[in-house]
C-alpha positions as CSV (number, residue, x, y, z in Angstrom):
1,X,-23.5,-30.8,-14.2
2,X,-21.6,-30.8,-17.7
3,X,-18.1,-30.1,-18.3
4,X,-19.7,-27.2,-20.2
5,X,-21.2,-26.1,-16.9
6,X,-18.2,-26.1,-15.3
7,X,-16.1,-24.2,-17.7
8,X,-18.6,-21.0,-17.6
9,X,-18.6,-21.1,-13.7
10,X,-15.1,-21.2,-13.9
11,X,-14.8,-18.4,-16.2
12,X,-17.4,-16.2,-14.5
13,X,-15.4,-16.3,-11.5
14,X,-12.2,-15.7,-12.7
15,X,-13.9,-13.0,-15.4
16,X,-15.4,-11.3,-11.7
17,X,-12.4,-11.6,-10.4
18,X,-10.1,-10.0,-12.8
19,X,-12.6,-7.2,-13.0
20,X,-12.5,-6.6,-9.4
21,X,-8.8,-6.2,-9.2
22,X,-9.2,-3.9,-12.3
23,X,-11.3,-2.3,-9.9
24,X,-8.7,-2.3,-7.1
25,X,-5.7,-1.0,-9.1
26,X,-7.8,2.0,-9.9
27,X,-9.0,2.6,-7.0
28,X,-5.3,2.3,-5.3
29,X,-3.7,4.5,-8.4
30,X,-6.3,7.1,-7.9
31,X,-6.9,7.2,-4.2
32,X,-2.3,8.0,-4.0
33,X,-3.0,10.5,-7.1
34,X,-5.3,12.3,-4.4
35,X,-3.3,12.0,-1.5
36,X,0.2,12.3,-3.0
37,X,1.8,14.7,-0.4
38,X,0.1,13.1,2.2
39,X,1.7,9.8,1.8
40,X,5.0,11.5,1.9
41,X,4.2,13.3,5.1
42,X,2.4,10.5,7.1
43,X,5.4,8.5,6.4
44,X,8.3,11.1,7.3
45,X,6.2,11.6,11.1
46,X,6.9,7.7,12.3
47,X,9.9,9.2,14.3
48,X,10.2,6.1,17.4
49,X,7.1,5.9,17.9
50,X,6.0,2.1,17.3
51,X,1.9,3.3,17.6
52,X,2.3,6.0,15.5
53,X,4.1,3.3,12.6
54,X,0.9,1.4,13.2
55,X,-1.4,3.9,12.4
56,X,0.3,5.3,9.4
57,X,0.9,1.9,8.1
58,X,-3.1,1.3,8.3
59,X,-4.0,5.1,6.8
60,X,-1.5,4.1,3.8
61,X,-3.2,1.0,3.2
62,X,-6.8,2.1,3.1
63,X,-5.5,4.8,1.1
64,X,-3.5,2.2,-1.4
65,X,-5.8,-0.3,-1.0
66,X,-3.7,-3.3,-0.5
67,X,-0.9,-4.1,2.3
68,X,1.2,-5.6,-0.3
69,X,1.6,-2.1,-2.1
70,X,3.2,-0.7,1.1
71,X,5.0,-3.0,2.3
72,X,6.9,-3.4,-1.0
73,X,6.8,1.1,-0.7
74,X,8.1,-0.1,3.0
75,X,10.8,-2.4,1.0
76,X,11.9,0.8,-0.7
77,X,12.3,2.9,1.5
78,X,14.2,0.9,4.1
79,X,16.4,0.6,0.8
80,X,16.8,3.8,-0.2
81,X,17.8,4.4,3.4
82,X,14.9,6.6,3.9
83,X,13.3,4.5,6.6
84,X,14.9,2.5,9.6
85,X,14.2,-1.2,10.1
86,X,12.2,-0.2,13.5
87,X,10.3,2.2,11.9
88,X,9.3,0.0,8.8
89,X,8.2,-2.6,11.2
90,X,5.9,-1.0,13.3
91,X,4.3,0.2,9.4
92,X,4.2,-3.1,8.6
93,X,2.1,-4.1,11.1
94,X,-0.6,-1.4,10.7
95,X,-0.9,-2.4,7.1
96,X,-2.1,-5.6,8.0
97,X,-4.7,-4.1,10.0
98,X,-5.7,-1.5,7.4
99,X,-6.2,-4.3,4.5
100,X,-8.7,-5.7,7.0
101,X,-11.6,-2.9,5.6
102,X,-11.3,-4.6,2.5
103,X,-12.8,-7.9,3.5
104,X,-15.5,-5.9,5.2
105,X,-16.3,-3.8,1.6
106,X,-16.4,-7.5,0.2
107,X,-18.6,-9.1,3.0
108,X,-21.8,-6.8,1.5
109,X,-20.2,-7.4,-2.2
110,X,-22.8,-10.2,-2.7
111,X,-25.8,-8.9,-1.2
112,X,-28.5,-7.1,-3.6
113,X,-27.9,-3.3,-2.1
114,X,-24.5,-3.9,-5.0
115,X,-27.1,-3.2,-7.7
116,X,-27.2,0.3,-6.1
117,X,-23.3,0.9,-6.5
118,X,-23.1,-1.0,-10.4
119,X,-24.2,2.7,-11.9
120,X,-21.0,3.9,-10.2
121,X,-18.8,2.6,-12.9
122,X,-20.9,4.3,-15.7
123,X,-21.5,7.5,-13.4
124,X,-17.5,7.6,-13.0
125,X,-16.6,7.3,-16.9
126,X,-18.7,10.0,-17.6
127,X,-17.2,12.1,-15.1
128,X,-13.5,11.6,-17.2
129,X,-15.5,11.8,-20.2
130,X,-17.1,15.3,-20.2
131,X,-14.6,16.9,-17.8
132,X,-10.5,18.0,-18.3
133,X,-10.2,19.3,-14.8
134,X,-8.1,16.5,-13.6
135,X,-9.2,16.7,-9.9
136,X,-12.7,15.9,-11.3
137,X,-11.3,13.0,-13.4
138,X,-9.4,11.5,-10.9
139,X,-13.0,11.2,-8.5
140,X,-14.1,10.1,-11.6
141,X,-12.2,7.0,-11.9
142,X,-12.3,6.5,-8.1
143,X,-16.0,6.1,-8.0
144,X,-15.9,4.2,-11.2
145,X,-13.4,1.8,-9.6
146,X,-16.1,1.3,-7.0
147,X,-18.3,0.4,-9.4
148,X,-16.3,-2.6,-10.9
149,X,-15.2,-3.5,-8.0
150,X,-18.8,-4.7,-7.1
151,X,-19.5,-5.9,-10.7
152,X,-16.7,-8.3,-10.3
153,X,-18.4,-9.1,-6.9
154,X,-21.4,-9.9,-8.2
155,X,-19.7,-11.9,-11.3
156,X,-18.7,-14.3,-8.5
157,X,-21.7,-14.0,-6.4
158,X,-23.6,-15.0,-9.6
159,X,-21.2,-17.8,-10.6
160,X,-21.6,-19.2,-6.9
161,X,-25.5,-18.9,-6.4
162,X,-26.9,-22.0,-6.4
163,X,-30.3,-23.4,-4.9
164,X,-30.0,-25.9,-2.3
165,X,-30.8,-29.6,-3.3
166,X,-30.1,-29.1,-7.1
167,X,-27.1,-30.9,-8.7
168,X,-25.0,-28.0,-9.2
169,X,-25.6,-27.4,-5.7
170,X,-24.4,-31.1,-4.7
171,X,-21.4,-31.1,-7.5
172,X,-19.6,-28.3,-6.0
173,X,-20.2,-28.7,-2.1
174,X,-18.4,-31.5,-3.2
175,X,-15.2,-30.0,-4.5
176,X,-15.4,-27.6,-1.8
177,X,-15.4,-30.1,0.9
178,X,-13.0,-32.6,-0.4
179,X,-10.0,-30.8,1.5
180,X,-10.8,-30.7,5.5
181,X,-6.9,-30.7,6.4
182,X,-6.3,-28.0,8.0
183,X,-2.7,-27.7,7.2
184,X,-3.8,-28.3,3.7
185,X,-6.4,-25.6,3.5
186,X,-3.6,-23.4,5.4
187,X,-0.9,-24.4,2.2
188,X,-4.3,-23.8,0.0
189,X,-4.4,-20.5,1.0
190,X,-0.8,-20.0,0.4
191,X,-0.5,-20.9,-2.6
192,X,-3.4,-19.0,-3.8
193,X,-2.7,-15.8,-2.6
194,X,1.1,-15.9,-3.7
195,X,0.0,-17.0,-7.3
196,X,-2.6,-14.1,-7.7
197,X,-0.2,-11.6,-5.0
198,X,-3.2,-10.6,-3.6
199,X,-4.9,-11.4,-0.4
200,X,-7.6,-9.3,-1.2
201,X,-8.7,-11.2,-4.0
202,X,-8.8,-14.8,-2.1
203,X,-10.4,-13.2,1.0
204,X,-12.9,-12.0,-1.9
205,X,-13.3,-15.5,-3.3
206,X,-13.9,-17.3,0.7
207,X,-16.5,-14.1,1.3
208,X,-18.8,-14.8,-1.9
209,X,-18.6,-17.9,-1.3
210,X,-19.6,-17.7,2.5
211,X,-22.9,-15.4,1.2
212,X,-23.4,-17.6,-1.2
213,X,-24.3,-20.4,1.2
214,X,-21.4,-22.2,0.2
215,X,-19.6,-24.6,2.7
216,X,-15.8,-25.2,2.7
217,X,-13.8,-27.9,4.0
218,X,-17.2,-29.2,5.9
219,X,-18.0,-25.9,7.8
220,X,-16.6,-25.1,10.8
221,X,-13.1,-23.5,11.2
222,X,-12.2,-24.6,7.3
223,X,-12.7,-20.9,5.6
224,X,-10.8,-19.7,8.2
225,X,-7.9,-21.9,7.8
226,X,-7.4,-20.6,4.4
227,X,-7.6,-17.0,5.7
228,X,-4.3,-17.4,7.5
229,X,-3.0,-19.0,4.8
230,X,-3.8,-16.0,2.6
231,X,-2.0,-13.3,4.9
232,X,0.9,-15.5,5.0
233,X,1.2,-15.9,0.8
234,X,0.6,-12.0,0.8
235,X,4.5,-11.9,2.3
236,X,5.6,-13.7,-1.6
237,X,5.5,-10.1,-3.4
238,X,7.4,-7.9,-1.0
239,X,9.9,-11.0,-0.7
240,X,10.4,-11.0,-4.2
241,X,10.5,-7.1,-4.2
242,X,13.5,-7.2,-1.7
243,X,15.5,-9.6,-3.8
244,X,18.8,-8.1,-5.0
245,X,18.1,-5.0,-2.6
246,X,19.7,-3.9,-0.1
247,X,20.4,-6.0,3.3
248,X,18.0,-4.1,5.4
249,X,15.3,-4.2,2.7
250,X,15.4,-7.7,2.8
251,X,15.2,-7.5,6.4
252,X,12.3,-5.6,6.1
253,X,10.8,-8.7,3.7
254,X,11.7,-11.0,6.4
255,X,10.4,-9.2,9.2
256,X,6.8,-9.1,7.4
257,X,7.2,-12.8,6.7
258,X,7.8,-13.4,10.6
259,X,4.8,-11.4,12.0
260,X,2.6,-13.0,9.6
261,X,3.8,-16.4,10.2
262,X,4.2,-15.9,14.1
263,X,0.7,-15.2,14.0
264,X,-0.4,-17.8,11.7
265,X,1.2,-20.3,14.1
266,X,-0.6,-19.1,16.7
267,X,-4.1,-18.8,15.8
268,X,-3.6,-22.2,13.8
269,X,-3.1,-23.6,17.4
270,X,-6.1,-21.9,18.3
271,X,-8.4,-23.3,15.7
272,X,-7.0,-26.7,15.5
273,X,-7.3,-27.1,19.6
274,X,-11.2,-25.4,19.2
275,X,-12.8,-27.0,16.5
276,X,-15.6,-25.1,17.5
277,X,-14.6,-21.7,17.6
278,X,-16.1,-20.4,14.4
279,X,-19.5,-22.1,14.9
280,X,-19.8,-20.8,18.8
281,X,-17.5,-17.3,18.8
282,X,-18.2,-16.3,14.8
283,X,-21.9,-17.7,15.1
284,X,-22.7,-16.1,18.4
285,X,-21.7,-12.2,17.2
286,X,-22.9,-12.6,14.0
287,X,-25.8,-15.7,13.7
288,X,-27.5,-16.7,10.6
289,X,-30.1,-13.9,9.7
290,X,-28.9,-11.5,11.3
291,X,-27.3,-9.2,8.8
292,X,-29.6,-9.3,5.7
293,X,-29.3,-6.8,3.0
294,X,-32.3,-7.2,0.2
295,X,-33.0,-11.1,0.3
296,X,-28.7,-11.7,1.2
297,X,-27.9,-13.3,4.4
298,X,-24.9,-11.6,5.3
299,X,-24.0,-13.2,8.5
300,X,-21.4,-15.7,7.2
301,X,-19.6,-12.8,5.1
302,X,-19.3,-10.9,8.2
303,X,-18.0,-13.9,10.2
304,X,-15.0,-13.7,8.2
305,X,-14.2,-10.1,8.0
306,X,-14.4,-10.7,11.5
307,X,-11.8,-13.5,12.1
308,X,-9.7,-11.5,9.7
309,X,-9.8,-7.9,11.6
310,X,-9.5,-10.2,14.7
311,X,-6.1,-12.1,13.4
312,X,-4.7,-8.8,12.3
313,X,-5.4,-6.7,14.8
314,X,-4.6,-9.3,17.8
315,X,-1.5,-10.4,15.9
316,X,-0.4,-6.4,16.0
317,X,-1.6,-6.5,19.9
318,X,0.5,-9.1,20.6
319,X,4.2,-8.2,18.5
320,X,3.7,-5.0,18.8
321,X,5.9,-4.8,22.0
322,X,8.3,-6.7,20.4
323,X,9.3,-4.8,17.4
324,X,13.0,-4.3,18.7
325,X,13.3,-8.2,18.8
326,X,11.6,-8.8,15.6
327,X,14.1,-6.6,13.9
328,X,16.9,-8.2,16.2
329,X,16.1,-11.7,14.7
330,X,15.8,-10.5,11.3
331,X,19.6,-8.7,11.3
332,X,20.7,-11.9,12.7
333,X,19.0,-14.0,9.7
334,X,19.8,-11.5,7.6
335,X,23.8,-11.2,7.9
336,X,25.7,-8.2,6.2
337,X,29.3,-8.8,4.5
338,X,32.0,-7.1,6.5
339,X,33.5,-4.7,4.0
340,X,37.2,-4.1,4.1
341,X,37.7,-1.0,2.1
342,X,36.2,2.3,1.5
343,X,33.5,2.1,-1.6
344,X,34.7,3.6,-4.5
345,X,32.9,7.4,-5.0
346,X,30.5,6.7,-7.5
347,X,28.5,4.0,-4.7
348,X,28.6,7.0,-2.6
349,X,25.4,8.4,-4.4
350,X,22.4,5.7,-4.3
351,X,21.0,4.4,-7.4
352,X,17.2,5.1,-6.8
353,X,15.1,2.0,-6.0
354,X,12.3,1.1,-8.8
355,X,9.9,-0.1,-6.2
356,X,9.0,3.4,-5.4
357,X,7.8,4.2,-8.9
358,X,4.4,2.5,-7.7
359,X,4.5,6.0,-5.8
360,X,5.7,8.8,-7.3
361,X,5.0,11.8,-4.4
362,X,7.3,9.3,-2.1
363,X,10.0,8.5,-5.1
364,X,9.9,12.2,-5.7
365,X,10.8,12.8,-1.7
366,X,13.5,10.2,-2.2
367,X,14.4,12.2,-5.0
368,X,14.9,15.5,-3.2
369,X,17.1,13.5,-0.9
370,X,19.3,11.7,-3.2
371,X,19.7,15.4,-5.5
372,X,20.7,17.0,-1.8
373,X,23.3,14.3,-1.3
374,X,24.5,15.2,-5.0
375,X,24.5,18.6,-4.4
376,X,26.9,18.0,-1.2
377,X,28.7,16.6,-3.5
378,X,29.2,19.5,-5.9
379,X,29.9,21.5,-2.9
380,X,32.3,19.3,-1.5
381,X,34.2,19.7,-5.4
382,X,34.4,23.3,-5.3
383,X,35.7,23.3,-1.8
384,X,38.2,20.8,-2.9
385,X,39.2,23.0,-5.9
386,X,39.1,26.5,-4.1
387,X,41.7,25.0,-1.3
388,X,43.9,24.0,-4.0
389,X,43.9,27.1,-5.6
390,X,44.9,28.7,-2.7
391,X,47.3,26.3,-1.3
392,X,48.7,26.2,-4.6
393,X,48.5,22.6,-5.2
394,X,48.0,21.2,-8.5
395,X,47.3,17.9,-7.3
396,X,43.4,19.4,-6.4
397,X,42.8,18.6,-10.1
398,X,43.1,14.6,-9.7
399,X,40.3,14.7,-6.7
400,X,38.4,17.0,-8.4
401,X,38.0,15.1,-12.2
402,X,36.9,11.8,-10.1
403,X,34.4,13.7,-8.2
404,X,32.7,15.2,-11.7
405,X,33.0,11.6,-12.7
406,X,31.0,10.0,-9.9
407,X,28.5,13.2,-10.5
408,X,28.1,12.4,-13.8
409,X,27.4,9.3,-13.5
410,X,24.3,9.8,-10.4
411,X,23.4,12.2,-13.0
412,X,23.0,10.1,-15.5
413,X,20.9,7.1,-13.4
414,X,19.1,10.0,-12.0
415,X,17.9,11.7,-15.0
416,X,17.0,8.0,-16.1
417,X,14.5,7.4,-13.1
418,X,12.9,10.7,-13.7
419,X,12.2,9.8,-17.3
420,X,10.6,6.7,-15.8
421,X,9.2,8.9,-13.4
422,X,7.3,10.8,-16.4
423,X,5.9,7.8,-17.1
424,X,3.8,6.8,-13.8
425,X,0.4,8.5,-13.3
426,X,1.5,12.0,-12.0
427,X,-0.6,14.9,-10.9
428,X,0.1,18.4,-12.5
429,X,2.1,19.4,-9.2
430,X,4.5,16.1,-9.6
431,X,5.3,16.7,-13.2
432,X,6.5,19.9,-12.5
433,X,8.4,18.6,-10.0
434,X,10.0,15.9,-12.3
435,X,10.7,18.5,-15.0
436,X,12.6,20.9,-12.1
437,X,14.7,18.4,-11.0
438,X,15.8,17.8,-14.5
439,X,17.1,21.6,-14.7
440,X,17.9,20.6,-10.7
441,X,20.4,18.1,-12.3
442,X,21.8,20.4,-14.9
443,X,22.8,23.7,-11.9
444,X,24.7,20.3,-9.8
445,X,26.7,19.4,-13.3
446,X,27.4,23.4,-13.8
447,X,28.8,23.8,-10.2
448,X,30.8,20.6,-11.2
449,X,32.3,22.2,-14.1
450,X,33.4,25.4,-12.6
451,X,35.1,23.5,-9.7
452,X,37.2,22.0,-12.6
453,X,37.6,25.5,-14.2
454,X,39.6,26.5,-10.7
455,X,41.7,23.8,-10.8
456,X,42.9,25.2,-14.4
457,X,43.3,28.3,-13.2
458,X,45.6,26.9,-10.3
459,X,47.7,25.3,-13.0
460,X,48.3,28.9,-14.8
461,X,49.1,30.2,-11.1
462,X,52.1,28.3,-10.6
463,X,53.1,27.7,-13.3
464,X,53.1,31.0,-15.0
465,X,54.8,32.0,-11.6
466,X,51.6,34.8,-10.7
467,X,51.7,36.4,-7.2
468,X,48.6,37.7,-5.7
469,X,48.6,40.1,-2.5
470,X,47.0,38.9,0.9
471,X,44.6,41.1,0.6
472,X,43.0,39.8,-2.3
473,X,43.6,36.1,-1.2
474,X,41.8,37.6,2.2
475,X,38.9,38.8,-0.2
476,X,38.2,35.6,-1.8
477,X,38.3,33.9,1.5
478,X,35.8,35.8,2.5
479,X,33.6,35.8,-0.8
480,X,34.3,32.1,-0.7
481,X,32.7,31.8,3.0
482,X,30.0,33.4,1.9
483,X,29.4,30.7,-1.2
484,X,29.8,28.3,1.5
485,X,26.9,30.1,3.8
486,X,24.7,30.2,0.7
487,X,25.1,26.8,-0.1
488,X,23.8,25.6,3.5
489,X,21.0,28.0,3.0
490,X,20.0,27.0,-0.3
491,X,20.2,23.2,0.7
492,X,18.0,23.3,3.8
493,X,15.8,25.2,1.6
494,X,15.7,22.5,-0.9
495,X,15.4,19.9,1.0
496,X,12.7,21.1,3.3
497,X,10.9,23.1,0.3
498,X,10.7,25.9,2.6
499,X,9.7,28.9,0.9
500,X,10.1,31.7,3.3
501,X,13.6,30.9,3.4
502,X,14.1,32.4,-0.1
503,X,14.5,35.8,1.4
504,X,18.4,35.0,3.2
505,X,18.8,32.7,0.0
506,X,18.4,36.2,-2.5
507,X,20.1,38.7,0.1
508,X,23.3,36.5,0.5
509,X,23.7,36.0,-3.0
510,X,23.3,39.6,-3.5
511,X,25.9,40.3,-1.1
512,X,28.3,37.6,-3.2
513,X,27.2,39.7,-6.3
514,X,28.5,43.2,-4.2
515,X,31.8,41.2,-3.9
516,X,32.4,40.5,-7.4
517,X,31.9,43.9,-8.8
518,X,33.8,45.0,-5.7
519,X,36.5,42.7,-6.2
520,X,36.7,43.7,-9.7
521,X,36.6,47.9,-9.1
522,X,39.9,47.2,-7.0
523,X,41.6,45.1,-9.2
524,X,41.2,47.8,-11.9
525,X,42.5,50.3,-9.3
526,X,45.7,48.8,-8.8
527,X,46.4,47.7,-12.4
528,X,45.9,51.5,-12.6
529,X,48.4,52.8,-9.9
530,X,50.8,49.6,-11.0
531,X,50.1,47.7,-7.8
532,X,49.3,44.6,-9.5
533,X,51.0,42.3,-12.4
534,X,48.4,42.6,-15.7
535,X,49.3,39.0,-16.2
536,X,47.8,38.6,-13.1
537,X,44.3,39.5,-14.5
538,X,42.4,36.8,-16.4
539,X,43.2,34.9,-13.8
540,X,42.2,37.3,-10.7
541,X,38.5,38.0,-13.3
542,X,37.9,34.2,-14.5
543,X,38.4,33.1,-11.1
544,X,35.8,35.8,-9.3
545,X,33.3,35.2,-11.9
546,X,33.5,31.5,-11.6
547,X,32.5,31.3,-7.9
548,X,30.0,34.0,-8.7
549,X,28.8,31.9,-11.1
550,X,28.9,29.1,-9.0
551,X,26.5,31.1,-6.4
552,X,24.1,31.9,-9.1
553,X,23.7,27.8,-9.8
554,X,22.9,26.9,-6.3
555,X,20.5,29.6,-5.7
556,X,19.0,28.6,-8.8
557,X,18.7,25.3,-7.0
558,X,17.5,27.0,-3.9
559,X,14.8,28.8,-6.2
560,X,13.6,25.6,-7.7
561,X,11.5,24.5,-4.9
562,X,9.1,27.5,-6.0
């Protein structure tokens, strides 16, 4: 075999491969484009239960199409304080077991019935080509992704496929067999998998090569070797994803690192002490000739999805019950700095992590979170202003200007992500969502401003010495209570998008517009039968209409959920 030989093998392989994780990113885009809510809502019902983390991680996977995409979701979310370390470790673990229906997609990759799905790719295109209905262009490119997916799986296949007894044969049994340490072919797989960040994609590799009739490391346990290696160098991108994050997301890292390597450790043990495990167990449930499709022998392909839904799912089997000591040992690696003061107000809003751009329905639910906490906020303002104003204290103003501060600037990094936001692929229902919470952002700023308009109005009550009866103080109380009251209704509303509570959302505010115009027909009566100081009045009006005002703003926000 030429050095020219070599070159075009080496290039059709790595020409299948990048079109089969072409294929894959698709495919994972597409598949969370269709089941955008569903992600959000499978991952909001782990609650304590360890099983039910397991099975959600799994469902995310096969619908993402790789376990590194959620565990570095996983990474975000335990940083964005949205997920406890318990819960993203029982996830964890089911996404290991979910990326295991990938190698079994890849195990028939080389056999001829892939001539069946090639058309797929072209069938697909067409569907985004003649359609603008984007539910129909979105299957589109899912079943096109199919499609290259198995063209890059043939690429290899074709690159591999070699008769028996020829040179080209003899030249690369060679290479393959030259490494037959298994700690080698363990680092092998490593290094593989962390350069390309895709397990997938070397399980791929090991599977065409196994139809192919290939032999590595001398047969026996050697492909398998470098399968463990794999699902440990899959741990490199959510421990780069957790760098600079947050202590329990790079406990989260850590912990995925552990289970992986635990389990490595333990079936390398295994192998190592049965040299013959792949050749009786593997052999014996799947033997040569057994699984043909067209003129493929599928049997060795199927051995390996095998061992690798066996070292998943055993691995799972075995930590599973030990999920409070794996996140034990990861807080005690993973150390947090004893803080001695308070953090300053602007930390106390989260800056939203960018690992959860990859998707947008769950960066959208973190967003509805983190827009609740800044709507607290505003809240909290107001109240802060409105007890000044009636306690008379001008020092309300200080508190209040660095509380508009810290909103501005958690507006400001928040309208930022949803520009970024604008950028992923959304689905008609999430851009509308991103363009709400802009306006979302705006009614929190407003709410803000006329907490700061009080404080100004406190100012002109003592100092332009204004007395107001306890009747009328008794009034705003109450109109003030009743802001409150809307506020809790409007944020529960918000946050759980819960439509049918609109209704006590409208009637409430109603009832806060009755008290203005109320409020406002006895004022005018007393200036009228000189019960009340007309100095007293833009006061008394601007300070009625501004928590009015401030009511209309947060049922706005209320309203915005629709």
């Amino acid at each position: 075999m030429g050095a020219w030989d070599i070159v075009k093998i080496v290039m059709q392989i790595l020409g299948g491969m990048g079109t089969f994780l072409v294929g894959m990113k698709i495919l994972s885009e597409n598949m969370t484009k269709i089941a955008h809510g569903r992600l959000r809502k499978m991952l909001s019902r782990t609650a304590k239960s360890r099983f039910a983390g397991v099975g959600i991680g799994a469902a995310v996977t096969v619908l993402g199409q790789s376990s590194a995409f959620t565990t570095v979701m996983v990474v975000g979310l335990v940083n964005a304080g949205i997920m406890t370390l318990f819960q993203a470790t029982s996830i964890i673990m089911g996404a290991n077991i979910g990326t295991t229906l990938n190698a079994w997609v890849i195990a028939i990759g080389g056999s001829d019935i892939t001539v069946l799905f090639l058309g797929l790719a072209a069938v697909g295109i067409l569907m985004t080509m003649f359609s603008k209905k984007e539910k129909v262009v979105t299957a589109g490119l899912v079943i096109a992704s199919f499609g290259l997916i198995f063209v890059g799986l043939k690429f290899m296949s074709g690159a591999l496929s070699f008769e028996k007894g020829t040179a080209e044969y003899a030249a690369i049994s060679g290479v393959l067999t030259a490494i037959k340490n298994p700690a080698l072919l363990l680092l092998l797989g490593i290094a593989i998998t962390a350069l390309v960040q895709s397990s997938t994609a070397v399980n791929a590799i090991i599977l065409t090569m196994a139809t192919s009739g290939l032999t590595i490391g001398g047969g026996g346990n050697a492909a398998l070797y470098i399968i463990i290696g794999s699902n440990i160098g899959t741990c490199v991108t959510a421990l780069i994803s957790s760098l600079g994050a947050t202590p329990n997301a790079k406990r989260a890292a850590l912990v995925h690192f552990m289970f992986n390597l635990f389990g490595a450790i333990i079936f390398m043990i295994v192998l190592v002490c049965w040299k013959g495990f792949a050749d009786t167990v593997l052999a014996g449930i799947f033997p040569a000739g057994s699984m043909t499709l067209g003129e493929t022998d599928m049997a060795a392909g199927m051995q390996i999805a095998f061992f690798h839904t066996l070292f998943n799912v055993t691995s799972t089997l075995l930590f599973l019950p030990f999920v409070k000591g794996f996140v034990w040992l990861a807080e005690h690696i993973v150390r947090v700095r004893k803080e001695g003061t308070q953090p300053p107000v602007a930390e106390l809003i989260s800056e939203p992590d960018e690992r959860l751009l990859r998707q947008p329905s769950v960066a959208l639910d973190y967003l509805y979170q983190e827009t609740g906490k800044m709507l607290a906020y505003a809240m909290d303002t107001l109240d802060i202003s409105f007890t000044g104003f009636m306690a008379k204290d001008t020092g309300a103003a200080e508190k209040v200007q660095e509380h508009n501060r810290a909103l501005a600037a958690a507006n400001k990094v928040g309208s930022a992500y949803l520009v970024r936001l604008s950028a992923s692929p959304l689905v008609i229902e999430e851009e509308k969502t991103v363009s709400t919470l802009h306006y979302v952002f705006s009614d929190i700023m407003r709410i803000g401003e006329l907490a700061d308009n009080l404080t100004k109005y406190t100012r002109h009550y003592v100092d332009d010495g204004l007395v107001f009866s306890d009747e009328f103080l008794g009034l705003i109380r109450v109109m003030f209570e009743n802001v409150r009251n809307l506020y809790t209704l409007s944020l529960a509303a918000f946050l759980s998008r819960d439509r049918n509570a609109l209704g006590a959302v409208d009637r409430l505010e109603d009832e806060i517009d009755r008290e203005r115009k109320d409020l406002l027909d006895r004022h005018i009566k007393r200036l009228n039968e000189g019960k009340c100081q007309p100095q007293n009045s833009s006061v008394f009006i601007s300070l009625v209409g501004n928590l009015e005002r401030a009511a209309d703003h947060i049922t706005y926000i209320a309203h915005s959920i629709e």
